[in-house]
C-alpha positions as CSV (number, residue, x, y, z in Angstrom):
1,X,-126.3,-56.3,-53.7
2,X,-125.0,-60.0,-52.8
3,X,-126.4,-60.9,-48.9
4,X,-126.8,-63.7,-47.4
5,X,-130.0,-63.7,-47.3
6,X,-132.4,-61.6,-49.3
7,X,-135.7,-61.4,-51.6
8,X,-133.8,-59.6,-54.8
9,X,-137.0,-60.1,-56.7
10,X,-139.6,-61.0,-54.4
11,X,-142.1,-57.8,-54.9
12,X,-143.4,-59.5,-58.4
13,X,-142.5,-62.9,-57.6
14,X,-144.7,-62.7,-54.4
15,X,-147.4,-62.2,-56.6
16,X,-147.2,-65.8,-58.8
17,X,-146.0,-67.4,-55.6
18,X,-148.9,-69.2,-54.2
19,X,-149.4,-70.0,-58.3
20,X,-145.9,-71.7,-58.7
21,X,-146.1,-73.1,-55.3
22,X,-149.3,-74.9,-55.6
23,X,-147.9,-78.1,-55.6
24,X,-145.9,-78.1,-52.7
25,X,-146.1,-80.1,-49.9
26,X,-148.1,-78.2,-47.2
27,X,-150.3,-80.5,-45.9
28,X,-147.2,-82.6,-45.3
29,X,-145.5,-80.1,-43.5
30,X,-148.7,-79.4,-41.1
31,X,-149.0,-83.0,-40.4
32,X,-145.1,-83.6,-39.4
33,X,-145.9,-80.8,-37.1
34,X,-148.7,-81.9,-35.4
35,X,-146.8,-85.9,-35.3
36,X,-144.0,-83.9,-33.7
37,X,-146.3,-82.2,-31.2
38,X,-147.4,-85.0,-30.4
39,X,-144.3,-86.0,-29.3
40,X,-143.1,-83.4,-27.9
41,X,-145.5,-81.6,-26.5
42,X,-148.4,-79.3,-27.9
43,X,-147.8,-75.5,-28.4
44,X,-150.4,-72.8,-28.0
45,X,-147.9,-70.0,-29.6
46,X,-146.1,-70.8,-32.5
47,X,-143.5,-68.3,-34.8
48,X,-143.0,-69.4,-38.2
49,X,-140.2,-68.3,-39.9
50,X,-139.8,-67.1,-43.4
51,X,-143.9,-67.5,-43.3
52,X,-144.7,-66.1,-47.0
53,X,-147.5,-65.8,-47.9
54,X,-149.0,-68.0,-44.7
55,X,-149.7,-71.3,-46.0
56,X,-148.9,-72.7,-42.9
57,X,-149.2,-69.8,-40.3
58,X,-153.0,-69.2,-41.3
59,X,-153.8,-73.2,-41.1
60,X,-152.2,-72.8,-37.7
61,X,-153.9,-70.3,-36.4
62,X,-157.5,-71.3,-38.0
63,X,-156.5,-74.4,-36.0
64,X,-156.6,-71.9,-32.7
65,X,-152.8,-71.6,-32.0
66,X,-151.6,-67.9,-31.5
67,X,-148.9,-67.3,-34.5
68,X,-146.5,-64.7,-35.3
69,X,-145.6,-64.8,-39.1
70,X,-142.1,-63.7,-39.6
71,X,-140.8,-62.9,-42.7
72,X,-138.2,-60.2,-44.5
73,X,-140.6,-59.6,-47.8
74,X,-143.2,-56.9,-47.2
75,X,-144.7,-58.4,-50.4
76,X,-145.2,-61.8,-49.3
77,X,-146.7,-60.4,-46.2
78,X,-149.1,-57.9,-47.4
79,X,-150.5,-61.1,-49.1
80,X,-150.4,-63.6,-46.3
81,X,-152.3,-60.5,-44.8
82,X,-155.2,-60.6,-47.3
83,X,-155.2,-64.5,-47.6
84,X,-155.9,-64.5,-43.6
85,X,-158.4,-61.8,-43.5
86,X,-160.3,-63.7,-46.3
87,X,-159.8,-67.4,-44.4
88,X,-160.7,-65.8,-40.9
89,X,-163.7,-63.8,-42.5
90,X,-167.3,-65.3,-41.2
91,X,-165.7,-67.7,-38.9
92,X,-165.3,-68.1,-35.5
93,X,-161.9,-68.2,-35.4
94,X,-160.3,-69.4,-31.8
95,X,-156.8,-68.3,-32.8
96,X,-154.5,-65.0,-33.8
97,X,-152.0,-64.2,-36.4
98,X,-149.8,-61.5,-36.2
99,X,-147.0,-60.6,-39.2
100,X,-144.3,-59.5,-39.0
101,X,-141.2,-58.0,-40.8
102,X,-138.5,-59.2,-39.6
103,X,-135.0,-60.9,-40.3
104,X,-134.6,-64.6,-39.1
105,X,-131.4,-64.0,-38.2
106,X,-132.8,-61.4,-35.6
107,X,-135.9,-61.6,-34.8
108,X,-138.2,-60.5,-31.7
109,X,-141.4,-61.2,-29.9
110,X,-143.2,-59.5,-27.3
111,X,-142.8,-62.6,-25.2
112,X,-141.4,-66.1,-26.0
113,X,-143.2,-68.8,-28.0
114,X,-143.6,-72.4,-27.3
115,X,-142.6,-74.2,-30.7
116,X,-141.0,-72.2,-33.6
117,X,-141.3,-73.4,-37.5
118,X,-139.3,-72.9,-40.7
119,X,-140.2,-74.9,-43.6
120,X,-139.6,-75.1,-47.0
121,X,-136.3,-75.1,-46.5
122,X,-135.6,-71.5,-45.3
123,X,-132.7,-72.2,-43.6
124,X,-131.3,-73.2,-47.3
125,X,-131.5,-69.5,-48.2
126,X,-129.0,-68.6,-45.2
127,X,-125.6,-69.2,-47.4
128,X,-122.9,-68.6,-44.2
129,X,-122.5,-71.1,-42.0
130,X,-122.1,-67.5,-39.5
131,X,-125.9,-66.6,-40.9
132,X,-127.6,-70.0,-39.6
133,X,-126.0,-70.5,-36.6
134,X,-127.2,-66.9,-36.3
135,X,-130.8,-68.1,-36.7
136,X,-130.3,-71.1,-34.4
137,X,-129.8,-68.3,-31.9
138,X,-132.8,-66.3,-32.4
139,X,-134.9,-69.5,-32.5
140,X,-133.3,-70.2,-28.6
141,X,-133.8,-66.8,-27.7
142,X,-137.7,-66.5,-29.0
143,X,-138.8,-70.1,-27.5
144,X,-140.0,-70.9,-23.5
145,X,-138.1,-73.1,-21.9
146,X,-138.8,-76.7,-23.2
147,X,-139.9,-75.5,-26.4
148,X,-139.3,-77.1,-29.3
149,X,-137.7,-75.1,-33.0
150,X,-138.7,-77.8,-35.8
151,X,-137.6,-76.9,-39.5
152,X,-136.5,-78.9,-42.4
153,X,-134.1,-78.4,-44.8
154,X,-132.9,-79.6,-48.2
155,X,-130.3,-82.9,-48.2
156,X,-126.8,-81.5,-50.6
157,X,-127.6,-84.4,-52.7
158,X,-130.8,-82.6,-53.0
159,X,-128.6,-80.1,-54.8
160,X,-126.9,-82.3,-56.6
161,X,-129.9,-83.9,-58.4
162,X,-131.3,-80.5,-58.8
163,X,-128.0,-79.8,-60.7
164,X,-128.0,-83.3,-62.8
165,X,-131.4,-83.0,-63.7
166,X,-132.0,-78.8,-65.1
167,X,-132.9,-77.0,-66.7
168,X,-136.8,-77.4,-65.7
169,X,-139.6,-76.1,-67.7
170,X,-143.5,-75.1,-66.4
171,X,-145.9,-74.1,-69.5
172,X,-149.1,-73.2,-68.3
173,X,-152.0,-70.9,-69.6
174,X,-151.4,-68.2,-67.2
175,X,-147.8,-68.7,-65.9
176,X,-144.7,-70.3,-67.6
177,X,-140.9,-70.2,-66.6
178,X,-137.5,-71.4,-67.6
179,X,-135.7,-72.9,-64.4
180,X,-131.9,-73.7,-65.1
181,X,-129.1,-74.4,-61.8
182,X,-125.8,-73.8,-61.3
183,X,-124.1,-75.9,-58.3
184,X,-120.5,-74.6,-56.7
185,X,-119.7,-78.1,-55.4
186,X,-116.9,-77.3,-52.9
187,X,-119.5,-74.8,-51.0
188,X,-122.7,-76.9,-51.6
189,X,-123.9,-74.0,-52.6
190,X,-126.7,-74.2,-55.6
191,X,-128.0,-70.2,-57.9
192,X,-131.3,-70.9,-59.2
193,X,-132.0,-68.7,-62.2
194,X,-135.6,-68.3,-63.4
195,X,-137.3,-66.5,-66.3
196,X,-140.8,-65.9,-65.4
197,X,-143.8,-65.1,-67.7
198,X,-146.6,-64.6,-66.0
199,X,-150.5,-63.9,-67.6
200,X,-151.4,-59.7,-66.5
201,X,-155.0,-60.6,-66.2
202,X,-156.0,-59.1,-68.5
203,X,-158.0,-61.6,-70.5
204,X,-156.0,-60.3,-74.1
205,X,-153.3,-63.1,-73.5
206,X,-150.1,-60.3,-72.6
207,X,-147.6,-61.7,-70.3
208,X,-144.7,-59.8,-68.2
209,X,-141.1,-61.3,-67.9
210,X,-139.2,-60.7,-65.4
211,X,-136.1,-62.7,-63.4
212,X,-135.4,-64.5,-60.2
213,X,-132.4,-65.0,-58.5
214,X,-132.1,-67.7,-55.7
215,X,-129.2,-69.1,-53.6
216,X,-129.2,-71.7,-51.5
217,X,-126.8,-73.6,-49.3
218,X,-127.2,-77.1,-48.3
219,X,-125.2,-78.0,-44.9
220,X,-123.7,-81.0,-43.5
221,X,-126.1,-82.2,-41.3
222,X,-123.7,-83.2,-38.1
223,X,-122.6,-79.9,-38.7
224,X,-125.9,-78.4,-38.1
225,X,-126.8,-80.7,-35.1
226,X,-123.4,-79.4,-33.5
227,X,-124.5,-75.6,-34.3
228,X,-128.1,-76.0,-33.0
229,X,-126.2,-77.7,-29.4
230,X,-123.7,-74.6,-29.4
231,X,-126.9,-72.6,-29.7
232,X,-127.7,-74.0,-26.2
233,X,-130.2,-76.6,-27.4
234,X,-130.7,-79.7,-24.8
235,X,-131.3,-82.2,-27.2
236,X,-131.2,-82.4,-31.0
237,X,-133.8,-85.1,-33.0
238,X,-133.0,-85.6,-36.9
239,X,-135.6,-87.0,-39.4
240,X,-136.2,-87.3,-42.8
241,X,-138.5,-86.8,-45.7
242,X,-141.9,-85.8,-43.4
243,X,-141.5,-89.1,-41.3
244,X,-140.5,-89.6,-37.8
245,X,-138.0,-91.7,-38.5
246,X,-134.1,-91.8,-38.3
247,X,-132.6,-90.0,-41.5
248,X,-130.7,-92.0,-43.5
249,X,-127.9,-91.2,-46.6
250,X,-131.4,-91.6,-49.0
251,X,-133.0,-88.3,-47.2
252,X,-133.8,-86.0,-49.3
253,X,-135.5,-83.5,-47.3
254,X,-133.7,-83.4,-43.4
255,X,-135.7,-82.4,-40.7
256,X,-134.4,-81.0,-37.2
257,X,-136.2,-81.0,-34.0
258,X,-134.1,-78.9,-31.5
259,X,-135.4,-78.7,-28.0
260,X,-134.7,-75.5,-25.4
């Protein structure tokens, strides 16, 4: 089944997710957003896009924000699911998160939202330039007038590196995986291949193995600025690497800030 965008393996990778994801960069990505916000004006409804399992939605709504999680895994959302119901349980929480199963690329809320997220490079995972500018069109669709869609994405010589530097190894106690990359240069376009071992729990040392297959497309980033305008966008902001500051050729992680 080859898709633009899809979760091939996601019902057991969902489950070592948060564990291979630890290190990443959320706090980062909640503090851009709130430096943006503060810029462009504060939401009270936010939809995040390809949510997963809610490591930002849930500090967003803990925060008092009303959020709609959006994401095409059931997997990653039954646990985003149970991670909120244990963050929310015994405290007075001010704000609401909803999830839901839907497609970026067509998504809908009962009413529009004033900011929209998607980070950790989701848009990466739409490979057709027909698929993101799509997803630009949603975001419009979903946001009040004035509202701002903010997501990042990964720089192609993000992908390069990636390609230069593999294959990439983890070996923990309870999780371990083989990482290797293949780049198709003339489309940007990078396969991640991963063979996962993960611990079953079971205290006797037995692991499970199973694969992962990821694609990703990195755009050119005038290209997307001229996609998110077509999309009916006033006013397009570019910044790199969590800062609010111009991006340059060094960016490594682009970040948009498209305004209804």
């Amino acid at each position: 089944m080859e898709e633009a965008y899809e979760y091939d393996a996601y019902g057991e990778f969902a489950s070592v997710y948060d564990r291979l994801m630890e290190d990443m960069p959320y706090e980062e990505w909640l503090r851009f957003a709130e430096a943006c916000w503060s810029r462009y004006g504060k939401p009270s409804s936010v939809a995040d896009l390809g949510c997963g399992t809610g490591s930002v939605a849930i500090p967003l709504a803990l925060s008092g924000m009303s959020v709609y999680g959006i994401d095409l895994s059931p997997d990653m959302l039954t646990i985003a699911s149970s991670k909120w119901e244990e963050a929310a349980a015994g405290a007075r929480v001010k704000g609401a998160v909803t999830w839901l199963e839907q497609d970026m690329r067509d998504w809908a809320l009962p009413q529009e939202v004033d900011a929209v997220v998607s980070f950790c490079d989701c848009i990466n995972y739409l490979t057709e330039e027909s698929d993101v500018e799509e997803a630009f069109r949603a975001a419009y669709a979903g946001l009040r007038s004035g509202g701002l869609f903010l997501f990042d994405v990964q720089a192609p010589s993000t992908f390069v590196r990636y390609s230069d530097e593999q294959p990439f190894v983890l070996d923990e106690d309870d999780v371990a995986y083989i990482w290797t990359c293949e780049l198709d240069e003339a489309r940007c376009e990078i396969e991640h291949r991963l063979t996962i071992f993960a611990s079953d729990g079971g205290g006797d040392e037995r692991f499970r193995r199973f694969e992962e297959i990821q694609r990703q497309r990195a755009y050119d980033p005038e290209w997307m600025e001229a996609a998110l305008l077509r999309a009916g966008f006033s006013s397009v902001d570019r910044y790199a690497d969590f800062e609010l500051k111009p991006a340059g050729k060094q960016a490594q992680r682009l970040f948009f800030a498209a305004v209804k």
